[in-house]
C-alpha positions in Angstrom: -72.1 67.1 -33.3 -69.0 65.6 -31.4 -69.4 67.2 -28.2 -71.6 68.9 -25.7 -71.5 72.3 -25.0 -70.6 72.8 -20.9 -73.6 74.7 -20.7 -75.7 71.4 -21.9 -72.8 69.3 -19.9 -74.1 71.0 -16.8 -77.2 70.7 -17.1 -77.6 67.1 -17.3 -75.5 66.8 -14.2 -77.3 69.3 -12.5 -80.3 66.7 -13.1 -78.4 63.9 -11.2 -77.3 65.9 -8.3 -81.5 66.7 -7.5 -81.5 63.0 -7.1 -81.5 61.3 -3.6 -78.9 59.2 -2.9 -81.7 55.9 -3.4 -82.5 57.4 -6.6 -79.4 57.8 -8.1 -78.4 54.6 -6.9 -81.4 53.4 -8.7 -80.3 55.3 -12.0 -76.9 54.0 -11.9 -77.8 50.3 -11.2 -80.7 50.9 -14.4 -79.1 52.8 -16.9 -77.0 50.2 -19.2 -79.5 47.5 -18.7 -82.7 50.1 -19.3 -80.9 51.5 -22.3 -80.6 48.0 -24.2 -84.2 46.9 -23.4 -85.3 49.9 -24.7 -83.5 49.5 -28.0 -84.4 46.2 -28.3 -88.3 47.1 -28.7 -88.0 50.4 -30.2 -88.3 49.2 -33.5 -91.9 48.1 -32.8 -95.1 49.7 -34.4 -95.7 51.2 -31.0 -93.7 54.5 -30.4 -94.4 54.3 -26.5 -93.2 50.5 -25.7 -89.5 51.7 -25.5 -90.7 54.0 -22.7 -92.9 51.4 -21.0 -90.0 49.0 -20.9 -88.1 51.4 -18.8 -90.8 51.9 -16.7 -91.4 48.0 -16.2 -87.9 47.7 -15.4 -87.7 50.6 -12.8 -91.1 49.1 -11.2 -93.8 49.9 -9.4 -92.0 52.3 -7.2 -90.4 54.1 -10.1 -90.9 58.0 -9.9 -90.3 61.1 -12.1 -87.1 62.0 -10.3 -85.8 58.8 -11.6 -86.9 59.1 -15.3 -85.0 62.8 -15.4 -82.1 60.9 -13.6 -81.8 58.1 -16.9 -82.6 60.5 -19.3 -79.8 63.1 -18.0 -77.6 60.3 -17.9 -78.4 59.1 -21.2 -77.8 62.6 -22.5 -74.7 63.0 -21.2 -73.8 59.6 -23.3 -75.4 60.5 -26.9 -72.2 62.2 -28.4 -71.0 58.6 -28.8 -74.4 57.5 -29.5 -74.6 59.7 -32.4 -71.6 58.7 -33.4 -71.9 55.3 -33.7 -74.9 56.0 -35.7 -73.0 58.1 -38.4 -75.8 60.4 -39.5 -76.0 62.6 -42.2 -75.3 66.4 -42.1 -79.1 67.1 -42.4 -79.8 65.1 -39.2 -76.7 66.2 -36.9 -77.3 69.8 -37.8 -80.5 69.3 -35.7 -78.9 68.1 -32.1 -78.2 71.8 -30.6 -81.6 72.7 -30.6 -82.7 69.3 -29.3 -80.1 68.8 -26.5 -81.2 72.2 -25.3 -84.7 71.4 -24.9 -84.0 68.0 -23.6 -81.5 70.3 -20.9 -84.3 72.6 -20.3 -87.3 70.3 -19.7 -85.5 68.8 -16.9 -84.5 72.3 -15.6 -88.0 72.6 -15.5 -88.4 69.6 -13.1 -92.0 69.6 -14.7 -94.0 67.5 -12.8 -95.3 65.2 -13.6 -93.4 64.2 -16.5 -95.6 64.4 -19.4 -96.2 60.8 -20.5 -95.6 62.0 -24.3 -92.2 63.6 -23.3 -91.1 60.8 -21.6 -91.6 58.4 -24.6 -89.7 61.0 -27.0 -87.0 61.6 -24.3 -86.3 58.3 -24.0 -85.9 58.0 -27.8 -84.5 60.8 -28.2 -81.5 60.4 -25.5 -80.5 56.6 -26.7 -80.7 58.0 -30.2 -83.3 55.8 -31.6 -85.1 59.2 -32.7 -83.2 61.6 -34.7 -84.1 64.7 -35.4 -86.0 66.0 -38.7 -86.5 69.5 -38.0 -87.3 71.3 -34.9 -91.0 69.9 -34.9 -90.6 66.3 -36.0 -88.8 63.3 -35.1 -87.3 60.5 -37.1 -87.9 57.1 -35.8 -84.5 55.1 -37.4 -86.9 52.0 -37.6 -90.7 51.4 -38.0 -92.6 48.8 -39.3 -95.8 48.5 -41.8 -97.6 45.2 -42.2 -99.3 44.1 -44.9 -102.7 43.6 -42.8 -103.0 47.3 -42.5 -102.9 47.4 -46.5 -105.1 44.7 -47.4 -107.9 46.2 -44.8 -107.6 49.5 -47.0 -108.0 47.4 -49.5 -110.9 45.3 -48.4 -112.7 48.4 -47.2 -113.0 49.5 -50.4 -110.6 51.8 -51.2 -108.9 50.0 -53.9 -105.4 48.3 -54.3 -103.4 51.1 -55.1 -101.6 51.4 -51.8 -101.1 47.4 -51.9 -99.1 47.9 -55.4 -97.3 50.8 -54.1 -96.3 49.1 -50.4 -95.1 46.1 -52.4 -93.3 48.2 -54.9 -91.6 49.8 -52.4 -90.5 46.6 -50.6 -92.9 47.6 -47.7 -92.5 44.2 -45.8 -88.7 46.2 -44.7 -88.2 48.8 -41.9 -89.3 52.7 -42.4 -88.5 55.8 -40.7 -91.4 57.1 -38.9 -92.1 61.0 -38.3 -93.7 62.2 -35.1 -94.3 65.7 -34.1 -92.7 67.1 -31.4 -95.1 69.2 -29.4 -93.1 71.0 -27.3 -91.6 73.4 -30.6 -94.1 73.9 -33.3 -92.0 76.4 -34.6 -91.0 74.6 -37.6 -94.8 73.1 -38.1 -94.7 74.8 -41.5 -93.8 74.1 -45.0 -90.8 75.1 -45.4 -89.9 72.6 -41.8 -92.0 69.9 -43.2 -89.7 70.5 -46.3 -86.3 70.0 -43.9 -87.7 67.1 -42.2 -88.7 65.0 -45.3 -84.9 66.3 -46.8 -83.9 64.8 -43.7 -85.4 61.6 -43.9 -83.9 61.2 -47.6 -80.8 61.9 -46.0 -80.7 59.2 -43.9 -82.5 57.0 -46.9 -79.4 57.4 -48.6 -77.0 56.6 -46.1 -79.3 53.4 -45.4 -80.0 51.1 -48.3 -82.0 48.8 -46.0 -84.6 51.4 -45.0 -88.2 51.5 -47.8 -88.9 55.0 -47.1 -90.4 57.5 -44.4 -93.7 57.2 -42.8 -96.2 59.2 -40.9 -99.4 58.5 -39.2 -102.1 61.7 -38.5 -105.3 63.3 -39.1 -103.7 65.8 -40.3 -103.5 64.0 -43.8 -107.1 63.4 -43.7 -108.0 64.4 -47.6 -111.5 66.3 -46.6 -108.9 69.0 -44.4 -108.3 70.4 -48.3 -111.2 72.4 -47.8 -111.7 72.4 -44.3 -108.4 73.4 -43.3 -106.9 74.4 -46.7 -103.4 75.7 -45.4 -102.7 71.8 -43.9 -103.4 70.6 -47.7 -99.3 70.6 -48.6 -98.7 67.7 -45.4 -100.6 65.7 -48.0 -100.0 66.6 -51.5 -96.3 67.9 -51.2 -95.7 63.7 -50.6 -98.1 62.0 -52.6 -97.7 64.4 -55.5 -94.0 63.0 -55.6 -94.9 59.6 -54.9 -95.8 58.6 -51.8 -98.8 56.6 -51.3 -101.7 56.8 -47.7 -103.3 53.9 -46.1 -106.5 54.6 -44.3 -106.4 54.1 -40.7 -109.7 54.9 -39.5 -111.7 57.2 -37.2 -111.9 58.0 -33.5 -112.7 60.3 -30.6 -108.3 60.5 -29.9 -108.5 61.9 -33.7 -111.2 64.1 -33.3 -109.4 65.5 -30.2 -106.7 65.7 -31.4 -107.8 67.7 -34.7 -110.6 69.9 -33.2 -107.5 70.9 -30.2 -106.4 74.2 -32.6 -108.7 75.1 -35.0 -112.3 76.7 -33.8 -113.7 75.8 -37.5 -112.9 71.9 -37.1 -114.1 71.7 -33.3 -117.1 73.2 -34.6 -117.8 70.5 -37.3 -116.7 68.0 -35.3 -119.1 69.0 -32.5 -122.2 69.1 -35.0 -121.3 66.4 -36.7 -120.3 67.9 -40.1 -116.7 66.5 -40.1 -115.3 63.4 -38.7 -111.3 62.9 -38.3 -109.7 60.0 -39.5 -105.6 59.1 -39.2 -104.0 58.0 -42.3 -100.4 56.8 -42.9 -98.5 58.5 -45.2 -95.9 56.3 -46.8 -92.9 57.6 -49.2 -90.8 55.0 -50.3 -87.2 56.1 -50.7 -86.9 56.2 -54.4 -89.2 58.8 -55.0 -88.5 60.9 -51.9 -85.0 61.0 -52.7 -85.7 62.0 -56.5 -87.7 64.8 -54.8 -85.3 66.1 -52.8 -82.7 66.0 -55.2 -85.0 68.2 -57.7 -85.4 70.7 -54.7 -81.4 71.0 -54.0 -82.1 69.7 -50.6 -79.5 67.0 -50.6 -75.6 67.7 -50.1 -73.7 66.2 -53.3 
């Protein structure tokens, strides 16, 4: 991607003119300076904190006009963004889709801006979040400390993921996958499949990087028989090794995993299931080996 399209072009400007003219005077007096505090943190654990910085910057009188106003302005500076980046084929191939629904949710002028939207926009828009497939995001830089390993460990659930992590040279930045819930039209295996041949993508192109990560219920090992057709987010990874950390339990989890699925609301509610997060972690060696073997990755 080198270029918007005008459609996209005019959408994003269409987004400044809605702002008054304190608002986009605001925007315009933010924008550089919001964009490089928000890099700065973004490779923190905490997938929010680039979006909080923004907000601590625009203050306590910030408002949603303003946020759509930095984001559209943002926008219409990714094509050198992405550039400067130099991603891979698999990862540029996903823009289109993603500048359109960036265009469209501030057509929408939703209000008020979903919190979650917000964070990925402002990822998304100063390309510190690429995209995977349609559904999930690729954070370019994520941490995973070694207290989170050694509390698997100490909680019993053996050393394994300890070996693996420092195998893998765990103590270096990962990507980080997050679901985009505003598409779940490629929250299948075969766009799971294009996300994780994404990710190797970018592995290859960055030497630095220990592999791809991903933190959800969904990869909770009882779903195998509770929810049998979630079992490949697990196995397709750590059958082609990648290794899981546990993370621990929680009403957000059990929210979150009783939210679609009448069967696990149901055991959650009588107390038959409880849902825990894990994080998945692939280091790049085998992921790449994997997607190799599948003829996912361009020669």
């Amino acid at each position: 991607m080198t270029q918007l399209t005008p459609e996209q072009t005019a959408a994003f400007e269409r987004a400044l003119s809605h702002l008054s003219p304190a608002d986009r005077a605001r925007v315009d007096e933010l924008k550089d300076a919001a964009a490089r505090a928000a890099a700065e943190v973004a490779p923190h654990w905490d997938f929010e904190l680039a979006a909080r910085t923004v907000d601590g910057l625009l203050g306590a009188e910030a408002n949603d006009d303003q946020r759509r106003g930095l984001i559209a302005a943002w926008a219409l500076e990714l094509p050198g963004r992405i550039a400067a980046e130099r991603l891979p084929q698999a990862v540029l191939a996903g823009y289109p889709s993603y500048i359109d629904r960036l265009a469209a949710y501030l057509d929408s002028g939703a209000d008020p801006y979903d919190p979650d939207f917000w964070a990925k926009d402002v990822r998304v828009a100063l390309a510190l979040s690429v995209p995977g497939s349609k559904t999930q995001m690729l954070d370019l830089s994520s941490p995973v400390g070694p207290g989170l390993v050694v509390r698997h460990m100490l909680g019993g659930r053996g050393p394994r993921p300890l070996i693996a992590w420092v195998q893998a040279g765990g103590w270096r930045p990962w990507l980080e996958t997050h679901t985009e819930a505003r598409d779940l039209s490629d929250f299948n295996e075969a766009g799971w499949e294009r996300n994780w041949a994404a990710a190797a993508a970018l592995l290859q192109t960055r030497p630095e990087l220990a592999g791809v990560i991903g933190s959800s219920w969904f990869f909770d090992p009882p779903l195998e028989t509770i929810s049998s057709r979630l079992t490949y987010l697990r196995t397709t990874p750590t059958s082609h090794g990648a290794f899981m950390i546990h993370q621990g339990g929680g009403e957000i989890h059990d929210e979150r995993a009783s939210a679609s699925s009448p069967t696990r609301r149901a055991m959650i509610e009588t107390g038959e299931y409880s849902a825990c997060s894990w994080l998945l972690c692939w280091p790049r060696k085998p992921l790449i080996r994997w997607a190799q073997a599948r003829g996912l990755l361009q020669p």
